[in-house]
C-alpha positions as semicolon CSV with decimal commas, in nm:
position;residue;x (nm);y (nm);z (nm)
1;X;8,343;11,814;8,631
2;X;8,122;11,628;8,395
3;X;8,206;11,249;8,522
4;X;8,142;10,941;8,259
5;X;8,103;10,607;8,450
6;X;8,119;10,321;8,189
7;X;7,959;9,957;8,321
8;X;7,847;9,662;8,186
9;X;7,808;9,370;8,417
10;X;7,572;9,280;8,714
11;X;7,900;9,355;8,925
12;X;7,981;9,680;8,829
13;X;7,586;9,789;8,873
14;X;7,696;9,721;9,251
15;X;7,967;9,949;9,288
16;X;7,817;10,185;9,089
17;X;7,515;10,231;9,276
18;X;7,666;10,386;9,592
19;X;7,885;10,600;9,358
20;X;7,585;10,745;9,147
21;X;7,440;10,827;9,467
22;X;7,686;11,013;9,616
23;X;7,735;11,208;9,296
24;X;7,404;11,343;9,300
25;X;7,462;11,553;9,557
26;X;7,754;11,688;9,417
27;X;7,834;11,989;9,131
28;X;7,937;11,722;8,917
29;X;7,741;11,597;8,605
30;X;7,682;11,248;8,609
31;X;7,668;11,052;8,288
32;X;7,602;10,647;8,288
33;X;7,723;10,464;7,970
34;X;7,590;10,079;8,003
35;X;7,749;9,880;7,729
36;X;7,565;9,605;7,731
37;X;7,779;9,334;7,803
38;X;7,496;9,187;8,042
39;X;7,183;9,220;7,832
40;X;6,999;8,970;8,001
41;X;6,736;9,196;8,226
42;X;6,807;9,005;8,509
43;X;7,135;9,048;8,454
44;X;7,059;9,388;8,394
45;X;6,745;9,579;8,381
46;X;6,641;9,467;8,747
47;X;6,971;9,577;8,872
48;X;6,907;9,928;8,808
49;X;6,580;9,919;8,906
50;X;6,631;9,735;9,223
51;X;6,936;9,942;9,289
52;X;6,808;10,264;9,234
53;X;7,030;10,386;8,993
54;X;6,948;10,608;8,739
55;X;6,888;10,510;8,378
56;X;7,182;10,470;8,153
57;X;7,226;10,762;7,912
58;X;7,365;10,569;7,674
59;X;7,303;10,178;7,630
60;X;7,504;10,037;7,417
61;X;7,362;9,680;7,327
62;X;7,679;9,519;7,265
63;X;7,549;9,167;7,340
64;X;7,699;8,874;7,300
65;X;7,958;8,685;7,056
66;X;8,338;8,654;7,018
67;X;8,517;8,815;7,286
68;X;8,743;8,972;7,063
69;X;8,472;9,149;6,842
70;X;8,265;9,257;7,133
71;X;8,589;9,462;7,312
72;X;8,706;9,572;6,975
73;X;8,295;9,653;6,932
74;X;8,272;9,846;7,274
75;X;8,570;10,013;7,228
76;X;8,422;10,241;6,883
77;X;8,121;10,274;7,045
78;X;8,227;10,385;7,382
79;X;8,452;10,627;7,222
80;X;8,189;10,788;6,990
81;X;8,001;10,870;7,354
82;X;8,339;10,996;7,492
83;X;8,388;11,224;7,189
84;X;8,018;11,336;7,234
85;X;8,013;11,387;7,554
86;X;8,348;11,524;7,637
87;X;8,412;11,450;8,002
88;X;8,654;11,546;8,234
89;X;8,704;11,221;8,397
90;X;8,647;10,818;8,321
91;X;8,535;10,621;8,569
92;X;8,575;10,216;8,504
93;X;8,470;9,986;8,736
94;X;8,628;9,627;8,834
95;X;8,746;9,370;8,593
96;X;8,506;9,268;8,332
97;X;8,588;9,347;7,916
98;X;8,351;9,677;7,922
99;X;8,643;9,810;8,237
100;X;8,921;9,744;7,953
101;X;8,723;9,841;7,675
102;X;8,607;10,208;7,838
103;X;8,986;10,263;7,981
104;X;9,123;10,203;7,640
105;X;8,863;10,418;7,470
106;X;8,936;10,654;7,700
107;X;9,277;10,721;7,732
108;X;9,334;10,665;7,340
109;X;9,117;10,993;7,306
110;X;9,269;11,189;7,616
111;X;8,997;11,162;7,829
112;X;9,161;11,080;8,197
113;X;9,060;10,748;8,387
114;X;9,031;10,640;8,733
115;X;9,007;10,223;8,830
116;X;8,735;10,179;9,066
117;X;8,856;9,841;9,252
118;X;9,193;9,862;9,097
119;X;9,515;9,636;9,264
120;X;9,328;9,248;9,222
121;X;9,592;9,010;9,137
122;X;9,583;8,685;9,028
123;X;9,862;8,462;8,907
124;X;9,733;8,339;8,592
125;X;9,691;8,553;8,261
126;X;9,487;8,277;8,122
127;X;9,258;8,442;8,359
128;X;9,097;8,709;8,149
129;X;8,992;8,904;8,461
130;X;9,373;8,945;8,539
131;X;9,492;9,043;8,179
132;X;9,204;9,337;8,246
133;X;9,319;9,425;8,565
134;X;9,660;9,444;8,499
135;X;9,637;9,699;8,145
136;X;9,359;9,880;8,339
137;X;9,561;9,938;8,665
138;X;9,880;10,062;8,432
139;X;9,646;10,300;8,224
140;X;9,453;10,464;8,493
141;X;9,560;10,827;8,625
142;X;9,464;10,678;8,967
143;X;9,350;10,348;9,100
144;X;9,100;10,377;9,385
145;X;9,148;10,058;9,600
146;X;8,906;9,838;9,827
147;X;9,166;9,720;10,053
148;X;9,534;9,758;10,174
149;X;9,593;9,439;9,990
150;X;9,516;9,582;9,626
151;X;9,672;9,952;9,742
152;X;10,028;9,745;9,811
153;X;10,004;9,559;9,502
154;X;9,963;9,939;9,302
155;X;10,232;10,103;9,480
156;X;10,478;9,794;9,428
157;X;10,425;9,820;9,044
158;X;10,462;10,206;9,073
159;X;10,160;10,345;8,982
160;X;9,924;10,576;9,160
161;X;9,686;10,457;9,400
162;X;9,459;10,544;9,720
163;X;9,297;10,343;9,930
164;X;8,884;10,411;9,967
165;X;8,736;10,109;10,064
166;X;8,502;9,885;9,916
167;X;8,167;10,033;9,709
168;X;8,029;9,657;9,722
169;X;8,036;9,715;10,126
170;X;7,846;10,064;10,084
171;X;7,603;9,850;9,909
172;X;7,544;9,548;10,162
173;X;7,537;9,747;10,454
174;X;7,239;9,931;10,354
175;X;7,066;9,627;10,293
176;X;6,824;9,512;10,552
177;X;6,688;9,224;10,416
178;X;6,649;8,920;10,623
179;X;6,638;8,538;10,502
180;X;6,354;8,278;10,732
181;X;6,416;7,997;10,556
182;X;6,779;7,767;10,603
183;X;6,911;7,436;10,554
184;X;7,075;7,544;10,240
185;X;7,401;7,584;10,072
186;X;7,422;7,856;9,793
187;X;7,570;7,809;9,480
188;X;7,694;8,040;9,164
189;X;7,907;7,931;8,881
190;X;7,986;8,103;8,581
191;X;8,368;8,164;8,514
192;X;8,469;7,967;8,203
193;X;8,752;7,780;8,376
194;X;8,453;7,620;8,535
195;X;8,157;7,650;8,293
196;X;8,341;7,598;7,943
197;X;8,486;7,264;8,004
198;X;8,207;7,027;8,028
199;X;8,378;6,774;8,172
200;X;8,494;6,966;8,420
201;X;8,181;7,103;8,486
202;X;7,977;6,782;8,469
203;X;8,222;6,706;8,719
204;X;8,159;6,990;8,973
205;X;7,817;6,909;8,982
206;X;7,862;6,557;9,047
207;X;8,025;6,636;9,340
208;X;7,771;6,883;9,492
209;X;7,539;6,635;9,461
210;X;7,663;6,365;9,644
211;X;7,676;6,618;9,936
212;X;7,296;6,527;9,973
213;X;7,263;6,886;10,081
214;X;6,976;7,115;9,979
215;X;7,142;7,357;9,732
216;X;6,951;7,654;9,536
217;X;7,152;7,784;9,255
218;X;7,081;8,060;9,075
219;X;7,188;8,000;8,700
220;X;7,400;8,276;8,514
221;X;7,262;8,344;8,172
222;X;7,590;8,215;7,959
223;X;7,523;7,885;8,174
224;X;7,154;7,811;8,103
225;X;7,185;7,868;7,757
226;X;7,483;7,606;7,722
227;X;7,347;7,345;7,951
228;X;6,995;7,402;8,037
229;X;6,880;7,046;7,961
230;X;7,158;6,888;8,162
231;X;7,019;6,622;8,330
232;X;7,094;6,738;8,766
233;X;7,189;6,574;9,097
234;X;6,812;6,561;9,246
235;X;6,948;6,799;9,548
236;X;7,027;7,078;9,328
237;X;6,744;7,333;9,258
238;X;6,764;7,545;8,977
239;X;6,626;7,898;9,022
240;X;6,660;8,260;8,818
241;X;6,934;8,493;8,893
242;X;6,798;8,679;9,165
243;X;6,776;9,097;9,212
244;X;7,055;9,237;9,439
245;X;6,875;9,229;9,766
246;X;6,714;8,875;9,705
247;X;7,064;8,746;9,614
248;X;7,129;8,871;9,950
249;X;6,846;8,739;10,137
250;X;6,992;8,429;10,014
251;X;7,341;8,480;10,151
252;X;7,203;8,579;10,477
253;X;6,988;8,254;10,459
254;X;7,244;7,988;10,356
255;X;7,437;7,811;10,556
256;X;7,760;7,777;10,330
257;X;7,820;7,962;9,986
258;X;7,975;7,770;9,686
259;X;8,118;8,017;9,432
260;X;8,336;8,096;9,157
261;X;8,269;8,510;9,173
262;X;8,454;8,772;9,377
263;X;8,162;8,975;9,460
264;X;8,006;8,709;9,618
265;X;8,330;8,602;9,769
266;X;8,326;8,936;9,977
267;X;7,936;8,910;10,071
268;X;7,966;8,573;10,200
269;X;8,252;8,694;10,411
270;X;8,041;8,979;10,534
271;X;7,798;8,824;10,659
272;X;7,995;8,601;10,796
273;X;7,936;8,261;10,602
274;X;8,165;8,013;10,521
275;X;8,268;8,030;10,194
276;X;8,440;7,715;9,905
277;X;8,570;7,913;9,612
278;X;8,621;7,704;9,329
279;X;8,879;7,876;9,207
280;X;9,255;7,799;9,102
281;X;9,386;8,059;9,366
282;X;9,244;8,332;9,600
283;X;9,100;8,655;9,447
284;X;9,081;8,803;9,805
285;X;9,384;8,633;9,994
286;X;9,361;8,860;10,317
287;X;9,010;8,619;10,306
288;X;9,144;8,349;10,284
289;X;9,391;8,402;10,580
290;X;9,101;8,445;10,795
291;X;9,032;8,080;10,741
292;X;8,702;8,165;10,663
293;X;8,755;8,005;10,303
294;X;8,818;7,647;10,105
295;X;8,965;7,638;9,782
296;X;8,860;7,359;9,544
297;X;9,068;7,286;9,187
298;X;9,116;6,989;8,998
299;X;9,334;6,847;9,282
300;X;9,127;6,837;9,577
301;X;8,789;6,799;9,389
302;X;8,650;6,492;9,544
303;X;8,631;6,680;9,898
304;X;8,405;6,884;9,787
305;X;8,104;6,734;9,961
306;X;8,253;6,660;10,293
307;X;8,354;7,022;10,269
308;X;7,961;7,134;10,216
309;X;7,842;6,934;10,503
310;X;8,111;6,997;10,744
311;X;8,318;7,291;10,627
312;X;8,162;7,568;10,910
313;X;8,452;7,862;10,888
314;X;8,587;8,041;11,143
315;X;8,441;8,347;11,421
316;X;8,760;8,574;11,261
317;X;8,597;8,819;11,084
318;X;8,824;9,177;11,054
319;X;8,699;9,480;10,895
320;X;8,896;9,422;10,538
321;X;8,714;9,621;10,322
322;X;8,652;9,963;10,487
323;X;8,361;10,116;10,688
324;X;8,045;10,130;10,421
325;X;8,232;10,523;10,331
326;X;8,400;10,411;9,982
327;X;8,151;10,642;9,814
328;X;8,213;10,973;10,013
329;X;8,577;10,941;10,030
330;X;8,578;10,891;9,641
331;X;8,405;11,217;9,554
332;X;8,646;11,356;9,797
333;X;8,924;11,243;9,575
334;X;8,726;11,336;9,250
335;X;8,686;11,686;9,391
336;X;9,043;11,746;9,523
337;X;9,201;11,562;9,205
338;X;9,447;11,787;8,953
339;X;9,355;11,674;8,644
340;X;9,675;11,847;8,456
341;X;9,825;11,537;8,591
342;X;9,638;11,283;8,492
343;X;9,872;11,134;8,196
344;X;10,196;11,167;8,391
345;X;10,335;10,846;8,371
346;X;10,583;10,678;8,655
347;X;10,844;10,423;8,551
């Protein structure tokens, strides 16, 4: 088959890492289509470098701007590749606007799609991750899932779904990185519940800081640009987003992970850190029963830094996610797939 993985985010560089690698040793041609929805290079570039993934064949450059005109943007482009190229299979990856904009492209022009990471719920559709998700999932000719969790949620709704495991896992496992230094709490933030509001996020920050607690935090592109003069608590340190196995170092280093991303969600959990999502509601809830995570909203805000000095997790750590073998068993399924049913469509 001639396969056409579409990314565009520092999370889908992840999964698709393991994936390209296990393609190359296949029959299958391999063809990477970056749109350009992270541009930044250390959003970007250094991910495929420090990942070892091939170069794109096609970058897109879509940048930023309007949401609305950059999907509607990707969408033409991606499709001019897809009628170039003419592959036999789509593969999208995750949640972000390039995984909806390459599963509409696709499908509009015949071209069949499988969901890497499909079955994520969340309750909200202000959520734009979840209004993905959900057209994504229903549009796919198969949804490859990380987790029982996500497979139950497919199979409830009635569409097609097997359960692989997690390529982020393939990914951390073969990391051997170690962290000296501790003492630390890590913290990302970049979902625009969090970031877009500036009270609100004025507010987060506020809090952090009267933890006292040392905390590095890597700053998401989209963040520094809006607030990089924003005066800080004097216990936060601002550093650069960091290449996939740095980023891990510091995981491995911390003692306590402060986050609004689902990757980072899982990688905390991994390595076996205690982890306050500042989040409305869980993205991985089979986490959160492992009381291994805190949940911070509007609600409970001003517990946030009791939580960062005290909050320590629990030793209940099952394997959730799979065995580090997502990547295998999907080019099992690509190889052993019958694409003449691909657009068959269950009610």
């Amino acid at each position: 088959m001639k396969v056409v993985s579409v990314v565009g985010t520092r999370p889908n560089f992840m999964k698709l890492a393991p994936l390209a690698r296990a393609l190359k040793n296949t029959k299958h041609t391999h063809v990477i289509l970056h749109t350009g929805q992270h541009y930044d290079k250390s959003m970007s570039g250094s991910f495929f470098s420090g990942l070892d993934i091939p170069e794109p064949d096609y970058n897109l450059d879509t940048g930023s701007g309007c949401l609305t005109d950059r999907l509607a943007d990707m969408i033409v482009l991606i499709m001019d590749v897809l009628c170039s190229e003419l592959p036999d299979l789509v593969l999208v990856y995750g949640d972000c606007n390039s995984t909806l904009a390459g599963a509409l492209a696709a499908v509009q022009n015949k071209f069949p799609v499988m969901h890497i990471e499909g079955g994520i719920r969340n309750n909200s559709l202000l959520v734009p991750e979840t209004l993905n998700r959900l057209i994504v999932d229903r549009i796919s000719c198969l949804n490859l899932c990380a987790c029982q969790h996500d497979l139950d949620n497919i199979l409830r709704d009635n569409m097609n779904g097997v359960l692989v495991g997690d390529l982020m896992m393939d990914q951390f496992l073969l990391d051997d990185t170690g962290w000296s230094e501790s003492g630390y709490a890590l913290l990302t933030l970049h979902r625009p519940s969090n970031v877009d509001n500036e009270h609100r996020f004025k507010r987060i920050l506020s809090e952090i800081g009267k933890s006292g607690k040392r905390i590095l935090w890597p700053t998401h592109p989209r963040v520094s640009s809006k607030y990089g003069n924003l005066p800080l608590p004097e216990n936060i340190d601002v550093i650069l987003p960091q290449p996939y196995n740095d980023m891990m170092s510091l995981v491995k280093g911390s003692d306590i992970v402060i986050t609004d991303s689902g990757g980072l969600q899982k990688e905390a959990y991994w390595a076996h850190k205690p982890c306050i999502v500042i989040l409305d509601d869980a993205t991985w809830p089979q986490i959160r029963e492992t009381d291994n995570q805190s949940f911070i909203d509007d609600s409970n805000i001003q517990y946030l830094p009791e939580l960062i000095n005290n909050f320590k997790g629990s030793n209940n750590h099952p394997n959730i996610f799979g065995d580090g073998n997502a990547a295998a068993r999907i080019v099992e399924v690509i190889d052993n797939y019958d694409l003449s049913t691909a657009f068959n469509y269950k009610t």
